[in-house]
N, C-alpha and C positions, 0 to 999 in steps of 0.2 A: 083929267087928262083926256084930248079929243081923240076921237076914233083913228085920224091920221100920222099921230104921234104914236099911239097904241103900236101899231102895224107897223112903222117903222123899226121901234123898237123892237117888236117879233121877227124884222126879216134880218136884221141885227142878228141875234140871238141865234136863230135858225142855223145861221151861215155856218158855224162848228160841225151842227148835228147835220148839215147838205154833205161837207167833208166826212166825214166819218160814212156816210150812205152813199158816197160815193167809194169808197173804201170796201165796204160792206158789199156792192156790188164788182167791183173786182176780185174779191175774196171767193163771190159765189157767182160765175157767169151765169151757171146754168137755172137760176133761183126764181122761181117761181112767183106770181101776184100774188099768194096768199101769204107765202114767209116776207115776201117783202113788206107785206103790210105790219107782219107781228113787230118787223124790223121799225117802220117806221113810226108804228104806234107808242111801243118801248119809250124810243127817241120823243115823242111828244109826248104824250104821260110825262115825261120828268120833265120836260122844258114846260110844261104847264105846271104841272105839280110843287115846282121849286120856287115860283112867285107867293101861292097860297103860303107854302110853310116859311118865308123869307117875312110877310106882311105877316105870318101867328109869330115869329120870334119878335119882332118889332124891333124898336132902338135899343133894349135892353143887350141883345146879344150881337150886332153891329160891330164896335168896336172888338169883338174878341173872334168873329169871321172874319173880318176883312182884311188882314195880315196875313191870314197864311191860305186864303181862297184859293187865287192866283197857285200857289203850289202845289195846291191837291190835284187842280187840275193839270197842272205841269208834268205831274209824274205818270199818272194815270193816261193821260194821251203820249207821252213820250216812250211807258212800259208797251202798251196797246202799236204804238208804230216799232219799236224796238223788234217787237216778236212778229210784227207782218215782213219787216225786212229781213229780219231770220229766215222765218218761213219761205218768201222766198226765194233763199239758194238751195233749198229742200230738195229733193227729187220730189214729185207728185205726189206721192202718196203721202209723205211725212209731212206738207204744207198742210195737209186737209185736218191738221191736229188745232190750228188758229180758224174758227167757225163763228163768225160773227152770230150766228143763230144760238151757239151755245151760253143757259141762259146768265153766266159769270160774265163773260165777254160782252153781251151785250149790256145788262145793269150796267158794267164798270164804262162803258164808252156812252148810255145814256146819262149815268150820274157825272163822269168826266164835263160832258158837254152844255151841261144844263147848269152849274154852280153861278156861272156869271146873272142866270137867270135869278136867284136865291136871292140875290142884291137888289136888285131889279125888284124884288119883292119886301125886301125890308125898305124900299126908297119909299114904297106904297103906305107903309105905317107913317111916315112924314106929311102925308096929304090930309089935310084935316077935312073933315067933314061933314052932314048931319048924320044920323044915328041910321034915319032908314035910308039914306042911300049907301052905305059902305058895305053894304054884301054887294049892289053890282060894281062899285070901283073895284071892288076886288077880283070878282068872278068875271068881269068882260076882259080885264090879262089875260086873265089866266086861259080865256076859250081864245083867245085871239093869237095870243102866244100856243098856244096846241097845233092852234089850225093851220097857223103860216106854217110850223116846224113839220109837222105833219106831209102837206105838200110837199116843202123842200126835200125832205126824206126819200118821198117816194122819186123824185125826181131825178134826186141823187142815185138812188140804186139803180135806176133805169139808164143814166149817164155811164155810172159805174161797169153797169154789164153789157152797153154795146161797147163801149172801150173796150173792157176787159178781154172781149172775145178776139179782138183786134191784136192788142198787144201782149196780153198774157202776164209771164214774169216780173217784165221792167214796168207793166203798169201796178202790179201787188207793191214792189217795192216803191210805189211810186204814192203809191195809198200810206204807206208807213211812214212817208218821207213827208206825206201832208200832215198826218197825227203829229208828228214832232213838230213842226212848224208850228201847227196850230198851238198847240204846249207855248211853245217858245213864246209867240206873242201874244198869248194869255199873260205870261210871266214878265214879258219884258213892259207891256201895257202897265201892268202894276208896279214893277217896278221904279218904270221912267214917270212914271205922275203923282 
């Protein structure tokens, strides 16, 4: 696979985890370059991470992921926007209980975002090819896939928190409303094909 198709594939992939850091940064206006980085790192660790162990499960566990992919991540970005658009009708204080830094919330929104990625890495056990090249077909994904996500991430939180400070409220609910969308056409993609 050439380097150009690589990178497509990661700004692909990225686009969930740009939403969610944009989310992330609405959640926290006031959020610092060094949380956002834990944020975006989180986020890329698993969108790299999920190719490697997608390419170790190989074709063997393919057919028994790829039915209910699509769900897990359904629920998990649909619960994740459920509780941002709860939060907020909150008064202030009681919203600050949904913390994207907290480290449950963030696992479950980088492993939410990263599943389509696991696929993406079982497609890699499909490529046949000699003995000593298959540690870099595997490992240039997987860094290329970090790197795009990575970027996006931080981008997102940076988009995130000059909205955020703009619009406040209706932009939180506005981050919860992208979570479930995102779910939705995780779901409906598998679905409809």
């Amino acid at each position: 696979m050439d380097f150009f198709s690589l990178f497509l594939i990661a700004f692909g992939l990225s686009m969930d985890s740009f939403a969610v850091s944009v989310s992330s940064g609405l959640m926290l206006p006031g959020i610092r370059f060094n949380k956002a980085l834990i944020i975006a790192f989180s986020l890329a660790f698993f969108q790299g991470l999920m190719p490697f162990l997608g390419w170790m499960m190989g074709i063997g566990l393919q057919e028994y992921l790829k039915p209910i992919d699509h769900w897990v991540a359904f629920i998990l970005l649909a619960f994740l926007g459920i509780k941002m658009i709860y939060e907020s009708t909150k008064h202030k204080d009681a919203r600050t209980t949904f913390n994207p830094l907290n480290p449950t919330v963030l696992i479950t929104m980088s492993v939410a975002t990263s599943i389509d990625a696991l696929i993406v890495g079982m497609s890699l056990s499909f490529i046949s090819m000699p003995e000593t090249l298959l540690w870099i077909a595997v490992l240039m994904p997987v860094l290329i896939i970090g790197s795009v996500t990575f970027v996006m991430s931080m981008l997102g939180i940076l988009f995130g928190k000059k909205v955020g400070n703009r619009f406040g409220k209706r932009m939180e609910m506005l981050g919860g409303v992208v979570l479930i969308i995102i779910g939705i056409r995780i779901l409906a993609e598998h679905l409809l094909l």
